[in-house]
C-alpha positions as CSV (number, residue, x, y, z in Angstrom):
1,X,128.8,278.6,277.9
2,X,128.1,274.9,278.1
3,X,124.5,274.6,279.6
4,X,122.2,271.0,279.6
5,X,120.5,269.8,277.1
6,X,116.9,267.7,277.4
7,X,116.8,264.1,275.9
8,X,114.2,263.3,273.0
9,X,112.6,262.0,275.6
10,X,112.4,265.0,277.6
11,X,111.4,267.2,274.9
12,X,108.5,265.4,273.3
13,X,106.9,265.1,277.8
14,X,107.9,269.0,277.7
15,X,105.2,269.0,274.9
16,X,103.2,266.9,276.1
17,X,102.6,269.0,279.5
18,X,103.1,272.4,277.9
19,X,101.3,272.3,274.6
20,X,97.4,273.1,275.5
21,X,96.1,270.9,272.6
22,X,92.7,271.2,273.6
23,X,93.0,275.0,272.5
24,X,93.6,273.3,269.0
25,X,90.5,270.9,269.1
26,X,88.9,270.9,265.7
27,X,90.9,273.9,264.2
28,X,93.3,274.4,261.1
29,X,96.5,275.1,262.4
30,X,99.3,276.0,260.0
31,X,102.9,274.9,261.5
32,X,105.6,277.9,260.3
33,X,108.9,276.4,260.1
34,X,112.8,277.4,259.1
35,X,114.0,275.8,255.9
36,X,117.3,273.5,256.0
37,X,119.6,277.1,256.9
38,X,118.9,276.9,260.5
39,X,119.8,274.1,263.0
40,X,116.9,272.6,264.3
41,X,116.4,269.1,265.2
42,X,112.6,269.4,263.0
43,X,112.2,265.6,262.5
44,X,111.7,264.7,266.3
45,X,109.4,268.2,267.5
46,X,107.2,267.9,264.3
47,X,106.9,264.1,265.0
48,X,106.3,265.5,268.8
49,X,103.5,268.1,267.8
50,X,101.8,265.8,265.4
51,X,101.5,263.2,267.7
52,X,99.5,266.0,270.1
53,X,97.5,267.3,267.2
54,X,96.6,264.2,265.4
55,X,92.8,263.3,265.7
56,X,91.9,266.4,267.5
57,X,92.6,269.4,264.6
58,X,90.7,269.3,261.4
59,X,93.4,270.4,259.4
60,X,97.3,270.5,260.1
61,X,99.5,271.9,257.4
62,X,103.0,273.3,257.1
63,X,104.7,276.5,255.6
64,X,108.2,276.9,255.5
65,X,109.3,280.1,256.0
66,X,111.9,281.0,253.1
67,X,111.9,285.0,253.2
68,X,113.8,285.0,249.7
69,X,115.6,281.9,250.1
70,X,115.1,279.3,246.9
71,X,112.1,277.0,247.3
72,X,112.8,273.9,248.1
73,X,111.3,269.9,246.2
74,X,108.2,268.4,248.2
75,X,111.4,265.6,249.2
76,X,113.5,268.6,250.8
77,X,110.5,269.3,252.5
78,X,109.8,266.0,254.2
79,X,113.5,265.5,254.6
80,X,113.4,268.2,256.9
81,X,110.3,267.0,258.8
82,X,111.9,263.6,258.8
83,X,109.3,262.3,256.9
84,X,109.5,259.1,254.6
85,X,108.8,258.3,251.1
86,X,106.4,255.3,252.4
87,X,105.0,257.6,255.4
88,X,104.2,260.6,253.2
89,X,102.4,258.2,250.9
90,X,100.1,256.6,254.0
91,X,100.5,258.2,256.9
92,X,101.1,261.8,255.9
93,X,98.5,261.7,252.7
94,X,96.6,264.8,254.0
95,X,99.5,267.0,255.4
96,X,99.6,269.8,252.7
97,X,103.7,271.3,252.4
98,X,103.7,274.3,251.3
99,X,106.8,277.1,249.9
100,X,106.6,280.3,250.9
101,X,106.4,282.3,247.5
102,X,107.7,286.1,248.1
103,X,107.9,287.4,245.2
104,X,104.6,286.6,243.1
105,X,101.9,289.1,244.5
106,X,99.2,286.8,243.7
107,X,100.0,284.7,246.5
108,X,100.4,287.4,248.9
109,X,97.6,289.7,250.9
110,X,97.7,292.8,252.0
111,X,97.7,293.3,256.3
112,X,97.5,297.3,256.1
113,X,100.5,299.7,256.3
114,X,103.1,301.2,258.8
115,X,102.7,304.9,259.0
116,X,105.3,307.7,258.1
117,X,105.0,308.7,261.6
118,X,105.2,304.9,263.2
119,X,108.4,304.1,261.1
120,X,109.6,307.7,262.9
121,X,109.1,307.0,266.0
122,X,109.9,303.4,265.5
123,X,113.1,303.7,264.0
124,X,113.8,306.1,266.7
125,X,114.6,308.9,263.7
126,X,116.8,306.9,260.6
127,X,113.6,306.0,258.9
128,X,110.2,308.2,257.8
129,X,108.0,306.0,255.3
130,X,104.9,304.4,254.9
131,X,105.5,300.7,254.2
132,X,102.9,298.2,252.7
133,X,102.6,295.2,254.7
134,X,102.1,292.2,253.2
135,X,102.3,288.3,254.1
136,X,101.1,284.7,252.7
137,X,97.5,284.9,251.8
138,X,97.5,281.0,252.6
139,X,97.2,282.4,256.3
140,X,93.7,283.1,256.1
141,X,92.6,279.4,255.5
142,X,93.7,278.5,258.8
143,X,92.5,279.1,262.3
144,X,96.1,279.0,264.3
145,X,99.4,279.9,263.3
146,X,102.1,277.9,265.3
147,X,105.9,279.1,264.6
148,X,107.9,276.5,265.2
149,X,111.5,277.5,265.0
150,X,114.7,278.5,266.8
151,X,116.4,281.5,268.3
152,X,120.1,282.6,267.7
153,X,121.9,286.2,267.5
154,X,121.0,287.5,264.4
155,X,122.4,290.0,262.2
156,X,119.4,292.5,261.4
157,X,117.0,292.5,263.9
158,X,119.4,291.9,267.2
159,X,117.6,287.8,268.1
160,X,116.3,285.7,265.4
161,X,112.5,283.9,265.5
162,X,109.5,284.7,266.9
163,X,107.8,287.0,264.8
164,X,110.7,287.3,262.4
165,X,108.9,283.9,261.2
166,X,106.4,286.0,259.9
167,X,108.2,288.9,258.8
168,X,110.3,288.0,256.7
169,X,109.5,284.5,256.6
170,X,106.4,284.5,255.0
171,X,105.9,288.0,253.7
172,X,106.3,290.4,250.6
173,X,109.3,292.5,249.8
174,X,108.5,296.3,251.1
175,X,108.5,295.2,254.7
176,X,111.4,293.2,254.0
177,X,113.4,295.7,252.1
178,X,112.4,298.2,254.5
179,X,113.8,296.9,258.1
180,X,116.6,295.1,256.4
181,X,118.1,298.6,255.5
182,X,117.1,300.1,259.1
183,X,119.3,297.0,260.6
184,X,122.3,297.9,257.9
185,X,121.6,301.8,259.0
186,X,122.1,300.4,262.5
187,X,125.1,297.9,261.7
188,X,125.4,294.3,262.4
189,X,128.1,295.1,265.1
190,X,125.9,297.5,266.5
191,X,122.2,295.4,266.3
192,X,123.3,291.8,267.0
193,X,122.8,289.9,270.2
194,X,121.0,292.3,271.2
195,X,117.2,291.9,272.4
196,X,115.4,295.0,272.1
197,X,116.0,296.8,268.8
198,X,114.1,299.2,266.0
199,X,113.8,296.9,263.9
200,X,112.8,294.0,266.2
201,X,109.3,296.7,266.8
202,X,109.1,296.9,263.6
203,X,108.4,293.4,263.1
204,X,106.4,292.7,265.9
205,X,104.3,296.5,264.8
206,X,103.6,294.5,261.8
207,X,102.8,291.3,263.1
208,X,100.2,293.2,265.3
209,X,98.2,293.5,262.1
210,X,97.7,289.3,261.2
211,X,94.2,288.8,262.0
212,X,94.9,285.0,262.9
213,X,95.7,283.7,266.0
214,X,99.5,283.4,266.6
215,X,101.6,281.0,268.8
216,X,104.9,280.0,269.1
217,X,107.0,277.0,269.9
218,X,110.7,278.3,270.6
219,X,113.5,276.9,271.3
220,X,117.6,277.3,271.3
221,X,120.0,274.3,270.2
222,X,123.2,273.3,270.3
223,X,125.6,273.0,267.1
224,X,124.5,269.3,267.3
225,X,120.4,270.5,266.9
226,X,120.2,269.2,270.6
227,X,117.8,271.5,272.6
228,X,118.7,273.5,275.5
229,X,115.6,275.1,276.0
230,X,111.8,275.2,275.0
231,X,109.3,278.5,275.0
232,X,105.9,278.4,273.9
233,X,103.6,281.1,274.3
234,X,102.2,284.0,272.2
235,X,105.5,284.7,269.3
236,X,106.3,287.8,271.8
237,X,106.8,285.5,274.9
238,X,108.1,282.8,273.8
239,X,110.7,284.7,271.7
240,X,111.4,287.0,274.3
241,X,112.5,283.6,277.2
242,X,114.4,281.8,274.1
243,X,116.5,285.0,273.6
244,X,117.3,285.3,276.9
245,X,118.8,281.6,276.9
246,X,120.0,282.4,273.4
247,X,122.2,285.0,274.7
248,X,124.0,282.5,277.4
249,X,124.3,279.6,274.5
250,X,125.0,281.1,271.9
251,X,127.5,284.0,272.6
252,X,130.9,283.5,273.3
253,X,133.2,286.1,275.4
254,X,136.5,286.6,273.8
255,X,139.4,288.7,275.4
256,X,140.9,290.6,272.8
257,X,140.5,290.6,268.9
258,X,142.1,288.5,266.4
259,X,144.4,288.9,263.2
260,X,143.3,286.9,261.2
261,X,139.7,284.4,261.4
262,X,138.8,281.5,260.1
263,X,135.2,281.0,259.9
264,X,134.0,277.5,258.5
265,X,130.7,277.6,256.8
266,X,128.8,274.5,257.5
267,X,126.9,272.2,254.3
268,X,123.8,274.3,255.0
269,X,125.4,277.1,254.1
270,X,125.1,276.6,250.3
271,X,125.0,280.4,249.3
272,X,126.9,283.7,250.3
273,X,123.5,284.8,251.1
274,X,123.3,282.7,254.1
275,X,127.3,281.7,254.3
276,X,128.1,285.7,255.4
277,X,126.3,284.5,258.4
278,X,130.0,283.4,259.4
279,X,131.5,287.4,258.8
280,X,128.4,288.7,260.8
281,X,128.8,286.4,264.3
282,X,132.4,286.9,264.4
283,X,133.1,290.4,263.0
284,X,133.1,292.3,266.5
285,X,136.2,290.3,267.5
286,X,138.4,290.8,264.4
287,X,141.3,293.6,265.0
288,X,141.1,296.7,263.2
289,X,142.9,295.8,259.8
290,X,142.4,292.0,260.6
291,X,141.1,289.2,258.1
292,X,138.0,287.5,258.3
293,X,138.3,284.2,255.9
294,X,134.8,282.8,255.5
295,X,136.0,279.2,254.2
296,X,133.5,277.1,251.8
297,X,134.8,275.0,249.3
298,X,131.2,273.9,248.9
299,X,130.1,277.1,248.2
300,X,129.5,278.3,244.2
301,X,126.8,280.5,244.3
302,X,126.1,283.8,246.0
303,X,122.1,283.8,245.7
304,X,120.4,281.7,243.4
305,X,117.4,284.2,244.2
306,X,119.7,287.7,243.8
307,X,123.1,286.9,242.9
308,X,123.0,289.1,239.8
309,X,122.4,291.9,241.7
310,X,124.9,291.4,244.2
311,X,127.2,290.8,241.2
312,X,125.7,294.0,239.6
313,X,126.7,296.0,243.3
314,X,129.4,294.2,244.7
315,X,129.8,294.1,248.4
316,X,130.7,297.9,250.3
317,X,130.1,299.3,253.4
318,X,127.4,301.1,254.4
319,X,128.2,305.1,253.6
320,X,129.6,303.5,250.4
321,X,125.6,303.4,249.6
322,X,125.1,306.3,251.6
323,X,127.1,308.9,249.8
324,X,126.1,307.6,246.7
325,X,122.7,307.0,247.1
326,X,121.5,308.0,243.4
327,X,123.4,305.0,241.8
328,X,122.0,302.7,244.3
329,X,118.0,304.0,245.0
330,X,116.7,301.2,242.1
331,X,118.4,298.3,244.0
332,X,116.4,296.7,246.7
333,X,117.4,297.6,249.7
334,X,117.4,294.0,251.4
335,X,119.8,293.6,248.5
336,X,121.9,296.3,249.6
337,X,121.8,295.2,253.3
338,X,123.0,292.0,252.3
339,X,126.3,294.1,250.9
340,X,127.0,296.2,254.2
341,X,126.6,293.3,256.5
342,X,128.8,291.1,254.3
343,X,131.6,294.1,254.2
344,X,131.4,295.2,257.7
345,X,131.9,298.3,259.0
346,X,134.1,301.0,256.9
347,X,134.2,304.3,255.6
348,X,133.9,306.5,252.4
349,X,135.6,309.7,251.7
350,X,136.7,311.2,248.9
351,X,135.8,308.5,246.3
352,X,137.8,305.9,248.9
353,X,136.4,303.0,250.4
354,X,138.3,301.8,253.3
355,X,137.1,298.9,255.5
356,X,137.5,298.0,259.0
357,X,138.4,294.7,258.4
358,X,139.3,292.4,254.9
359,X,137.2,289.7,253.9
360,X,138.3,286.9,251.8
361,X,136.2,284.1,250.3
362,X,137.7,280.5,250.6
363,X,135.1,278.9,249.0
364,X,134.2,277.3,245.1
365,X,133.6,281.0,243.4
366,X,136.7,282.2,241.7
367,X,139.1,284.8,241.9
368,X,138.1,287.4,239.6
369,X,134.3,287.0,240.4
370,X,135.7,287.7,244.5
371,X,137.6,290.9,242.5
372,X,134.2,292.0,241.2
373,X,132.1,291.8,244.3
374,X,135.0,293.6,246.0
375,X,136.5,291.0,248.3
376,X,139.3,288.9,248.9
377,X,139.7,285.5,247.5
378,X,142.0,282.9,248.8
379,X,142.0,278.6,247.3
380,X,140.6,276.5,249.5
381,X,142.9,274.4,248.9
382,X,145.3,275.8,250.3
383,X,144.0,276.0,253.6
384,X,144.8,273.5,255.7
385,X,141.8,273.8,259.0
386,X,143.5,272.1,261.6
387,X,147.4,274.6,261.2
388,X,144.4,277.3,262.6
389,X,143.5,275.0,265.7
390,X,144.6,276.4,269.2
391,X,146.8,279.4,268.0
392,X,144.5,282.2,269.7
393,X,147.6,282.9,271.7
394,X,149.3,284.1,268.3
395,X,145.8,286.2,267.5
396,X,144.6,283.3,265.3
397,X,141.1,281.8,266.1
398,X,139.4,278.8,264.3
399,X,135.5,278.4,264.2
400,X,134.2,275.2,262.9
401,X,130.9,275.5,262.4
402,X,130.8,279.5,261.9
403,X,127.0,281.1,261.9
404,X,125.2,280.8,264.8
405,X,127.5,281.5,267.5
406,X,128.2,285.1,268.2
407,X,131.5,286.2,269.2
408,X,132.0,289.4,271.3
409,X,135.1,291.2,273.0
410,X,134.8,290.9,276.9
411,X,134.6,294.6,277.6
412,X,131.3,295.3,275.3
């Protein structure tokens, strides 16, 4: 659905009127913001929010909310923000950037636990654990937290953003781990695009427990990081008004299902971890027996941050893991989420894995590293795009910028 989009003009008023700066006067506020794997025009709404906060907060810093994605050079950073060399060194002097750092416990603090019996009820039954909770200890310097940060259909917890900013964006593996394999229980084709999901509670149960003020500037963008809508609000509210426009922007009505798919990974897409973002938005409208080709000649890693795990496991469906669940227990379940969602749906029985759908890689890894993680492989040069262009009548369908936009069969 093609829906208006405001001017920069018309964003940074939005701002202006709906931002209630003097709630800020004199506090730290820490902005918590995607890295460069989302769309998200960041140069003109941080420029937008500073210009609102500057001179009336004592402190205004910014986290970038990795989860377990590689942390990026002070120059990424301000890239993103749009932020010069010659401005960083004058203007921007006091404005602390800051990695999130998952996986080094002395930069983390504990928020409490999730009970056996919330998980339970939570999960509505696939899960029973208690699971430490744990986030960013840097939180507790400031007095606000302000998520800045989009909202598409996402493949674990049903809408991206919000308080997903917070979990996993800025917190410690267990509660990561832990609602990553409830969303693989649940399975992308059955969790995605939609709004109210276990393991959505489950992040906002834990978010509950942050004993800083949170807020939330939403929004949902075009494929050109033009904005179609803005939310602010607690992260509940304003999460819960962008999903709702997410759904009409950013999911597309097919129908029938195709053969065969070709799903372009865009230059953000620099890993398989975030590149199978282009199997999970289109996998519900591949045919049964159908090919999925996730094409990235950029591509030449699969994680910098777990890629010899995933090399270690390979990529399966989920009862793969399931009916085997004694070789896999000492692999992280995020890990192992990863897998399922990547694979699709499938079956095991009898020793036989059998998938719905293949998947090939098209991308800069080669062939017998695609035969070791157990998918297809196909050289990308060999592909010519545009022969896929208009041929959905033949059960072909070409998606140029694959990953944000969720694809679904009419009937569903």
């Amino acid at each position: 659905m093609t829906l208006p989009t405001l001017s920069q003009h018309e964003v940074r008023e939005w701002i202006a009127r709906h931002l209630p700066v003097a709630e800020y006067q004199g506090k730290r506020v820490l902005l918590i913001v995607p890295d460069g794997t989302r769309t998200a025009p960041l140069p003109l709404l941080f420029d937008a929010l500073y210009q609102q906060f500057h001179g009336r907060v004592q402190q205004l810093d910014v986290l970038f909310a990795l989860g377990t994605h590689p942390p990026m050079s002070e120059r990424q950073m301000c890239q993103l923000l749009g932020i010069s060399e010659d401005e960083r060194a004058k203007l921007f002097v006091g404005l602390h950037l800051f990695n999130h750092e998952w996986d080094d416990p002395a930069q983390l603090m504990s928020l409490g636990r999730l009970s056996a019996d919330e998980t339970r009820q939570i999960s509505e039954g696939l899960l029973a654990e208690e699971v430490p909770v744990t986030i960013n200890s840097r939180i507790a310097d400031y007095d606000v937290l302000l998520v800045v940060g989009p909202v598409f259909p996402h493949e674990v917890v049903g809408f991206s953003g919000g308080n997903k900013y917070f979990f996993p964006g800025i917190a410690g593996a267990e509660i990561l781990n832990f609602f990553h394999w409830l969303g693989a229980l649940i399975t992308n084709a059955s969790i995605i695009g939609v709004k109210d999901t276990p393991v959505r509670r489950v992040v906002d149960r834990a978010a509950a427990l942050i004993p800083v003020e949170r807020r939330c500037l939403a929004f949902v963008v075009s494929p050109k990081a033009e904005i179609h809508g803005l939310f602010y609000g607690t992260p509940e509210s304003a999460w819960a008004g962008a999903a709702e426009l997410s759904a009409q922007v950013h999911i597309t009505r097919v129908a029938k299902p195709f053969q065969q798919v070709l799903s372009c990974a865009p230059p953000m897409y620099d890993e398989l971890w975030v590149a199978g973002k282009c199997m999970y938005k289109l996998e519900p409208v591949v045919a049964d027996g159908g090919e999925l080709i996730i094409y990235a000649p950029h591509l030449r890693e699969i994680s910098v941050t777990h890629g010899k795990l995933i090399t270690e496991v390979g990529y399966h469906c989920r009862d793969y893991f399931l009916k085997q669940w004694d070789r896999f227990r000492h692999i992280p379940r995020g890990v192992l989420a990863h897998s399922t969602h990547v694979r699709g749906q499938g079956t095991f029985v009898d020793g036989m894995e059998h998938g719905r759908i293949r998947v090939t890689l098209a991308t800069g890894l080669p062939p017998q590293l695609c035969e070791q993680i157990n998918l297809g492989y196909r050289d990308p040069n060999s592909i010519e795009v545009e022969s896929f262009a208009d041929r959905e009548a033949e059960g072909i369908l070409l998606v140029r910028k694959a990953g944000e936009v969720l694809y679904r069969l009419a009937e569903e």
